[in-house]
Structure formats: structure tokens, C-alpha cells
C-alpha positions in Angstrom: 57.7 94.7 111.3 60.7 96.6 112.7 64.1 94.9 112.4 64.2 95.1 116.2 60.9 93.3 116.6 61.7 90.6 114.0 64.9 90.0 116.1 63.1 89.9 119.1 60.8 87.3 117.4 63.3 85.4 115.8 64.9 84.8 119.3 61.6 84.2 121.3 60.5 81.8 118.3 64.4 79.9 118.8 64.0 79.8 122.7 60.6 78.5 122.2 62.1 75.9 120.4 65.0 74.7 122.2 63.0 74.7 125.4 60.8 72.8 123.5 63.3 70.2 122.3 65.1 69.9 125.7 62.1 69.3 127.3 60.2 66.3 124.7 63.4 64.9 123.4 66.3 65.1 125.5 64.0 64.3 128.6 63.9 60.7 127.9 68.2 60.6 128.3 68.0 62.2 131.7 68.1 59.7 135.1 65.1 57.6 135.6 65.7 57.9 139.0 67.0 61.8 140.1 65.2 62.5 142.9 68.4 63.0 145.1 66.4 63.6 148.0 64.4 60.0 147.7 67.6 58.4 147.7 68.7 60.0 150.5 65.9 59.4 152.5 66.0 55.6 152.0 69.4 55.2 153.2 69.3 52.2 155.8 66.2 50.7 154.1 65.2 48.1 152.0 62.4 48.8 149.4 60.6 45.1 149.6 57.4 44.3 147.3 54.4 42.8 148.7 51.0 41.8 148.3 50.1 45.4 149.5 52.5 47.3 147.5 55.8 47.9 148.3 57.2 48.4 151.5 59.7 49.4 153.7 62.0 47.7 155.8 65.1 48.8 158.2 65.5 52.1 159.9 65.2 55.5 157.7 63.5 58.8 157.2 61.3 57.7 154.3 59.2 55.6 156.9 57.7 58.5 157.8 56.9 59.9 154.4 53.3 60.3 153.0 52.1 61.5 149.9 51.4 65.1 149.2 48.0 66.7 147.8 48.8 66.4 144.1 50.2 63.5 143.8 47.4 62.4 142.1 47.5 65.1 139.6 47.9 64.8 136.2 51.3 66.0 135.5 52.8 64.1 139.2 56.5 62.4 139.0 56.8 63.8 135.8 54.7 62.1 133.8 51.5 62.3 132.2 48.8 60.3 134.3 51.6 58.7 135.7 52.4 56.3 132.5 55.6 55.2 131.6 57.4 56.8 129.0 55.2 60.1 128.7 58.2 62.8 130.7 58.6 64.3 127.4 54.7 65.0 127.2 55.0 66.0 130.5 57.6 68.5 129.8 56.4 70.1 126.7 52.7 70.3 128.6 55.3 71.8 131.1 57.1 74.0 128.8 54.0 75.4 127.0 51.8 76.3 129.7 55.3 78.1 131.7 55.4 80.3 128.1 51.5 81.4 128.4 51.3 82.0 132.2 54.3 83.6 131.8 53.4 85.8 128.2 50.0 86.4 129.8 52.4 87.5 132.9 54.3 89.8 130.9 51.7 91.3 128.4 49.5 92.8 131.4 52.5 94.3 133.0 54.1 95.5 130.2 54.5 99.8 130.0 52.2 100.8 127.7 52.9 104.2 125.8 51.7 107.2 127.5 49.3 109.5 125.7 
């Protein structure tokens, strides 16, 4: 390899791993809660548990909430399956499939030499 291209690897390679490290490790530091938006949206409520789940109670926009279509997926409120304790799964799962959509992304459009 060129010394250009082992500099180029050497950097992707050191991205790679700091994304990867931000996102398993340093994850599990970051607000349980930081959905900024959820917050504001239950401003005037009270969040009250009950035999049917939890519930509302007062006057605010998150009465009128529903789920969306994927909240049942695997990867939903950044976790894996929803379990507790898996957001830095979720984010490495995150991480590495962002680096192979986005390589596959990249090596179809790339210029190729012309002849």
C-alpha cells in the first residue's frame, strides 16, 4: 500500500474505533431520560401507574400521543428489544450498520478511473 492509503486507513480504522467506543461505552453515562421533547410534552401532567399501565392525568399535549409504527422494532428507545441496560448494543448495532450502508454508499458512487 501507498503511504496515502495507509493514512487513509489508519484514520478510517481510528474513527471506526472511537465511534465505536462513544457509542458501547460512553452510552451508558449519557441521561437515562433525554428525550427533551417527552418532557416537554408532559408539562401539566402526572405520569400515575395502574393496573393497565401507566397513565396520564392533568391537562398536556402527551394525552394525545400514540405510538409510532416501529416502536416495536428491535432497536426502539435505544435499546435492544427494549431491555434494560442494552443502549450500548444498541449503539454499536447502530454504529456498524451506519459504516456499511454508508461504505456500500460510497463504494458504488465512488469515480472510478477512466480508461
Amino acid at each position: 500500500m501507498t503511504s496515502t492509503k495507509t493514512r487513509n486507513l489508519s484514520f478510517l480504522l481510528g474513527f471506526l474505533l472511537a465511534a465505536l467506543v462513544l457509542a458501547g461505552a460512553v452510552s451508558y453515562l449519557a441521561d437515562s431520560n433525554p428525550d427533551g421533547l417527552d418532557h416537554a410534552t408532559l408539562k401539566g401532567c402526572e405520569v400515575v401507574e395502574t393496573a393497565d399501565g401507566e397513565q396520564l392525568q392533568g391537562s398536556c399535549i402527551a394525552q394525545n400521543a400514540k405510538d409510532h409504527q416501529l416502536a416495536g422494532s428491535p432497536l426502539a428507545d435505544y435499546a435492544v428489544g427494549g431491555g434494560e441496560g442494552t443502549t450500548g448494543l444498541a449503539g454499536v448495532i447502530g454504529v456498524v450498520l451506519t459504516v456499511v450502508v454508508a461504505g456500500g454508499l460510497f463504494w458504488v458512487l465512488r469515480r472510478r478511473p477512466t480508461k
